[in-house]
C-alpha positions, 0 to 999 in steps of 0.5 A, spaced: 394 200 550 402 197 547 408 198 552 414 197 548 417 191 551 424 195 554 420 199 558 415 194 560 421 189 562 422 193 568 416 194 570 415 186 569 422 183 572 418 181 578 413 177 574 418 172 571 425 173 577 423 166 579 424 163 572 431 166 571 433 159 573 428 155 570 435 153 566 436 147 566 429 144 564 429 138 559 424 135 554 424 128 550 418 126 546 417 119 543 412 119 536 408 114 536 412 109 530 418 109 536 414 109 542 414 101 545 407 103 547 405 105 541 403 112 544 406 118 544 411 118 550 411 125 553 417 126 559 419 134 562 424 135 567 422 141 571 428 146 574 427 152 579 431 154 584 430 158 591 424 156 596 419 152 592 414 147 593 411 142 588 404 142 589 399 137 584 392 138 583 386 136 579 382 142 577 375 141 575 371 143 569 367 150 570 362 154 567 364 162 567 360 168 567 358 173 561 364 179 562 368 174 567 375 176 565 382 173 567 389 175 569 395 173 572 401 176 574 400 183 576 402 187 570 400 182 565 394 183 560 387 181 563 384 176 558 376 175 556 375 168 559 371 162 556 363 160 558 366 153 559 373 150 561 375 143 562 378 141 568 386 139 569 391 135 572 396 141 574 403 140 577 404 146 580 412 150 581 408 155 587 415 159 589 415 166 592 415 171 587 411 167 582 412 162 577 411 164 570 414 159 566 414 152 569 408 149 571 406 143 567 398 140 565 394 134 562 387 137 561 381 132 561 380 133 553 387 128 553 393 134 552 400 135 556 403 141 556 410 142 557 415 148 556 422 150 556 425 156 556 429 159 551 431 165 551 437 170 550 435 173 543 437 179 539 436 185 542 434 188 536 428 183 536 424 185 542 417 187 539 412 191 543 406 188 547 399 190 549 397 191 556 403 188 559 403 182 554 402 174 556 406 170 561 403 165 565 396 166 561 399 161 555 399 155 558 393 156 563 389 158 557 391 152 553 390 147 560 382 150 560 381 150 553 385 145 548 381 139 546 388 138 541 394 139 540 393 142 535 388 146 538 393 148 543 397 152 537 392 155 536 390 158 541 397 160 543 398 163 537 392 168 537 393 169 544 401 172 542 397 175 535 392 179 541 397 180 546 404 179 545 409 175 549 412 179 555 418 174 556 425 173 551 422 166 548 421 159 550 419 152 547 412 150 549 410 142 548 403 140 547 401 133 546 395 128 545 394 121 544 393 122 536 399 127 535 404 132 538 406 139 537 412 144 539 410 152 538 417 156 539 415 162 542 420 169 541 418 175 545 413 179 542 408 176 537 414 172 534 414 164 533 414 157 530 410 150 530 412 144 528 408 137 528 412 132 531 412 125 525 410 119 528 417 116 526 421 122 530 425 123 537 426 130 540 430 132 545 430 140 547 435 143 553 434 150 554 435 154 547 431 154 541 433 147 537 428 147 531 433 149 524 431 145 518 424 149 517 420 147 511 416 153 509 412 149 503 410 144 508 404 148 511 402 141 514 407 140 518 410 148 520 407 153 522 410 160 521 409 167 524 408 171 517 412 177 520 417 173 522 419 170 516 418 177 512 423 181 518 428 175 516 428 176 510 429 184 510 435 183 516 440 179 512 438 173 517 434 169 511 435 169 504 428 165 501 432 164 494 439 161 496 436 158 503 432 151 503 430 151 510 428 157 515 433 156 520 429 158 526 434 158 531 440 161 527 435 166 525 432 169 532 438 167 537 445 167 538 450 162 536 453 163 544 446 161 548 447 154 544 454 153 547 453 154 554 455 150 558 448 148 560 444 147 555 451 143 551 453 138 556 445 136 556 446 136 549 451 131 548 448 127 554 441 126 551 443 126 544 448 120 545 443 115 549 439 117 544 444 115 538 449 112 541 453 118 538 457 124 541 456 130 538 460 137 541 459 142 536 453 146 539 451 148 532 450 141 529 445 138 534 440 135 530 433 138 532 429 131 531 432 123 530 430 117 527 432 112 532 435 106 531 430 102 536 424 104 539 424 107 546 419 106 552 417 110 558 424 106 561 428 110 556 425 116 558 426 115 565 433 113 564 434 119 559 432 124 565 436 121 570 441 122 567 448 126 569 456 128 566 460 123 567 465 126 572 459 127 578 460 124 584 465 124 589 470 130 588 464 135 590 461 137 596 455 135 593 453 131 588 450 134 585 453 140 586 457 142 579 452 137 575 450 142 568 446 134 566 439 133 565 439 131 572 442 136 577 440 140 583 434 143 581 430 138 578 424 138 582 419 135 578 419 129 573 414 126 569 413 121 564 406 121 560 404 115 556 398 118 552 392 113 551 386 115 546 382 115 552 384 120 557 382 117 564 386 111 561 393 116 560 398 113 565 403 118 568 410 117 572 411 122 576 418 123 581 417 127 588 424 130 587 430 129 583 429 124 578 435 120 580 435 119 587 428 119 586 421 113 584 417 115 579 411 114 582 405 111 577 399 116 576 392 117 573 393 125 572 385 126 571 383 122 576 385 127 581 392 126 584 394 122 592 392 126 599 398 130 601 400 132 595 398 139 595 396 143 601 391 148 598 385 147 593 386 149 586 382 156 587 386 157 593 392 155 588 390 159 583 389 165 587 396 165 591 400 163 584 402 170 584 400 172 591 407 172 594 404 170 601 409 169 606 406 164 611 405 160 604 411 158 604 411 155 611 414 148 612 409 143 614 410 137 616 403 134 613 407 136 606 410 130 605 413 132 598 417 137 601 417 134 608 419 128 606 421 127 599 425 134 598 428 132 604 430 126 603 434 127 596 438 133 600 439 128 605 442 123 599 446 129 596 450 131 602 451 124 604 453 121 598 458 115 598 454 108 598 448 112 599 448 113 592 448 106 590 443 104 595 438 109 593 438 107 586 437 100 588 431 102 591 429 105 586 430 100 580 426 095 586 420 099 587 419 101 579 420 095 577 414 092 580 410 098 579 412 097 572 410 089 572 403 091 575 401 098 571 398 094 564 393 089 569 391 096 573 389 099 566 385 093 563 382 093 569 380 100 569 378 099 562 373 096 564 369 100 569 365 107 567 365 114 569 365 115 577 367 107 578 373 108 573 375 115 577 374 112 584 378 106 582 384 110 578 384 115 584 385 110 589 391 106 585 394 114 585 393 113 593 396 107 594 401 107 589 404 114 593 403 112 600 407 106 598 413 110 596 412 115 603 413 109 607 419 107 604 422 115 603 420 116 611 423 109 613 430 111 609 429 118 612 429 116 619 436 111 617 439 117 613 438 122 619 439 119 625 441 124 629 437 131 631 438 137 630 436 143 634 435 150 633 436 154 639 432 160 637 425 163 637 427 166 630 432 167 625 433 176 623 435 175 616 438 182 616 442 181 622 449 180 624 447 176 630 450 169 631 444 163 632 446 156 635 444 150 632 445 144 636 446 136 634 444 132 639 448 126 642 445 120 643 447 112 646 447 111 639 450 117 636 456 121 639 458 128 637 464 128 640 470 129 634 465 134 631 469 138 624 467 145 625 471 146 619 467 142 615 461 144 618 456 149 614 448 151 615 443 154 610 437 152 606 436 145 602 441 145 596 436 145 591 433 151 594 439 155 595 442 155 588 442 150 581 451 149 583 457 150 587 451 150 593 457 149 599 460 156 598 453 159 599 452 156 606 454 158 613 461 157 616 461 155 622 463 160 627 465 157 633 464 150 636 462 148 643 460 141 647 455 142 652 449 137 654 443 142 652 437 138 652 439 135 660 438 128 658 446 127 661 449 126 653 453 130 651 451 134 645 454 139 640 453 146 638 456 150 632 454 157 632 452 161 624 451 169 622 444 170 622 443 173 615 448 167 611 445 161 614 438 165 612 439 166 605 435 164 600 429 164 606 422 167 606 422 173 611 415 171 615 416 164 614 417 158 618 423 155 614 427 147 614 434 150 616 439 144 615 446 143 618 451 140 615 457 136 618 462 131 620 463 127 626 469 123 626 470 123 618 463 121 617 458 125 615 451 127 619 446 132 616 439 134 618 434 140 619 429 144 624 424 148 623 424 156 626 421 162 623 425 167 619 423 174 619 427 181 617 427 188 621 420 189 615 417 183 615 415 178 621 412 171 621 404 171 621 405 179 616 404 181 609 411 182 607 409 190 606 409 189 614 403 192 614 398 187 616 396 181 619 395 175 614 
């Protein structure tokens, strides 16, 4: 049956609320003619906010039954699965509520696949789609069946003829080692594709970019035919007097282009590309003929990168950053795409990409111990489930333990911190980058299993290596430990909950701020700017010695419901304080879990029943 999207939205809110902001997500992609590799180079940042863990996994090729069918959010439309479906590197974006539109995938037959949301269009635009329409199915489906990118347009495209899209709009980029696409998908069955030229650079925020569509260039482009006649019949599009089908005129406002969000990316990446600022939102060009040739460096470098007027005036660092790095930039990765798939070399940030290691991957050969938590079935079973005990902090999940922590650490301390974290960086990828060729080559020449044992152990070593490090700065930049004196956090309760920092030989607390001290979760899961406000204020401040060890310590005393918002009812949640003790800043966190007159730990969030 068809459900007119208007209605349908209601009903499907859910379905995509952890996407809302999914806003701030960048994509570059280097054909193979400006490319030092000689590869097609593909790089994405990924941004969400609010609880979040970044799991990776590889999901093995499998055979399915006659009749097998398969759904995703809830209400979306159930879909006839394959007999065969390759197997997959997945960078998971696992949040309560479920994501729709932001995990990533690089598939056994060689194709990456990125997204970008782009939405906001015209109302009147809005098209009907069946049962529900496709959400999350598109990049699924594509990760389990598209040997090409090519390939993965179609798919896409007879996925959105079948079903219809249930959300605004997003740009899809899917990718292999011969040729790379982008499919701009407009809610509905509404859409654009385009193969990237070997001689083209591309940068894409969160807005449709694709402007000069040559509709006689069928190689090339690919146009939804409704599309094209609907244009015509509305006065967006004139086939006579207009050379080119102007994409992102003709489906979204001129005012999503000039957001500041999708703007200053703009003119950040555009001017790194071509050493040219440019200010006016419609004239950013969708591609570009670079004057030199780009590496996987410069993709690095491009996806850290900021405004010129970040630092130290903000209570974060990252707090009113609108760049291509900000806040919630929680998963990084570079692709190298080689003709072999096993031999494709990734690079992967654990957290912000600024403060942050691009870690060296070989994705098909199954990603390093601690990175996941559950297996890929268990992944897929929970993506939509909303579990809260899911959302539990573990201390084995060092992505989130270790690395997340680090980089919120880094954002509240800032000062010479930030200087000292890039040097690390710059070290550790320098010799990652040296010794990556050799890697290659030497896999190369080993076959099958050898070649998956061989990669698989670099992908380990090469991840513990940087866990050593991110644990040993951790311990520096968290000296002192914070204790939360509470059994649980009631998230719905005006009580008042004690956290403690405690003194050490090494650490007074006298000449605590209680001023300046706030409490809440990690910034980059509370909000995508101006966390500060978003925390607890400190209501009171008392010096006693709570552990008994004859040290003075200090303990500050917050509202329950604001130092748990954004927190997980019926999860163990990190809470963080965030203080100064004379004029120097500390920061730290503890476990507790949080619950609500509804939800307690180890329930359902219906309350209902055990987990």
């Amino acid at each position: 049956m068809k459900t007119i999207f208007k209605q349908s939205i209601i009903a499907a809110a859910a379905l995509f609320a952890a996407a809302g902001t999914a806003q701030a997500c960048s994509t570059l992609i280097i054909g193979k003619a400006l490319s030092e590799t000689g590869n097609i180079i593909v790089a994405h940042n990924e941004d969400n906010g609010g609880r979040l863990f970044n799991l990776q996994h590889y999901v093995p090729s499998a055979k399915h039954k006659d009749g097998e069918m398969i759904k995703f959010e809830k209400n979306a439309a159930a879909i006839p699965q394959v007999k065969e479906t390759l197997g997959f590197y997945w960078t998971q974006t696992f949040v309560p509520d479920g994501a729709s539109f932001a995990d990533g995938f690089f598939n056994d037959a060689g194709v990456a696949i990125a997204t970008n949301w782009c939405g906001e269009i015209f109302d009147a635009d809005r098209m009907e789609v069946k049962d529900g329409g496709i959400g999350y199915g598109i990049r699924r489906i594509v990760a389990e069946r598209a040997h090409s990118a090519r390939e993965a347009v179609e798919i896409a495209t007879k996925l959105l003829k079948e079903y219809g899209y249930f959300h605004d709009g997003r740009t899809y980029t899917f990718a292999d080692a011969n040729e790379a696409w982008q499919l701009a998908i407009h809610q509905g069955n509404s859409w654009a594709a385009h193969k990237i030229a070997d001689d083209e650079v591309i940068y894409i925020p969160n807005v449709f970019t694709m402007d000069k569509v040559d509709l006689k260039d069928t190689e090339r482009w690919m146009v939804e035919p409704g599309q094209v006649e609907r244009a015509t019949k509305d006065g967006r599009f004139d086939p006579k007097k207009d050379r080119y089908f102007n994409w992102r005129k003709i489906v979204a406002p001129e005012s999503i282009r000039a957001e500041r969000w999708n703007a200053n990316r703009n003119v950040i990446a555009w001017k790194f590309l071509t050493g040219t600022e440019m200010n006016d939102p419609e004239q950013f060009p969708y591609s570009v003929k670079t004057a030199k040739k780009l590496g996987v460096k410069d993709a690095m470098t491009l996806l850290r990168l900021h405004e010129d007027t970040i630092g130290e005036e903000q209570q974060l660092y990252h707090s009113a950053s609108e760049g291509i790095c900000r806040t919630t930039s929680h998963d990084s990765i570079v692709y190298n795409l080689t003709k072999d798939p096993t031999l494709t070399e990734a690079w992967k940030t654990v957290g912000r990409p600024c403060q942050s290691v691009y870690v060296p991957l070989y994705p098909l050969a199954g990603p390093a111990k601690g990175t996941a938590f559950l297996d890929g079935a268990t992944a897929t079973k929970e993506h939509f489930a909303g579990t809260p005990a899911m959302f539990d902090f573990r201390a084995e999940f060092t992505p989130h333990s270790v690395f997340s922590a680090g980089t919120n650490a880094i954002d509240y301390l800032r000062g010479d911190e930030i200087a000292k974290r890039t040097a690390l960086i710059e070290k550790v990828e320098a010799e990652f980058l040296k010794e990556r060729s050799a890697i290659t080559a030497k896999a190369a020449k080993l076959q099958g299993e050898e070649r998956r044992a061989f990669l698989h152990d670099y992908n380990q070593k090469a991840y513990d290596k940087v866990l050593k490090l991110m644990e040993a700065e951790n311990a520096r930049l968290m000296p002192m430990k914070v204790e939360i004196l509470a059994k649980t956090v009631k998230a719905d309760a005006e009580d008042l909950v004690e956290m403690a920092l405690l003194g050490s030989k090494d650490h007074a607390v006298k000449g605590s701020n209680m001023k300046a001290t706030r409490a809440g979760m990690s910034a980059n899961q509370l909000n995508s700017t101006r966390q500060f406000s978003g925390f607890a204020p400190a209501e009171s401040m008392t010096y006693k010695d709570v552990n008994g060890d004859g040290i003075e310590d200090v303990v500050f005393a917050f509202k329950a419901k604001d130092l748990a918002k954004g927190a997980v009812p019926g999860a163990l949640m990190d809470l963080w304080l965030y203080t100064q003790v004379n004029g120097h800043r500390v920061v730290g966190f503890d476990v507790v879990p949080v619950e609500t007159k509804e939800v307690k730990t180890g329930e359902s969030r219906d309350g209902k029943h055990l987990l």
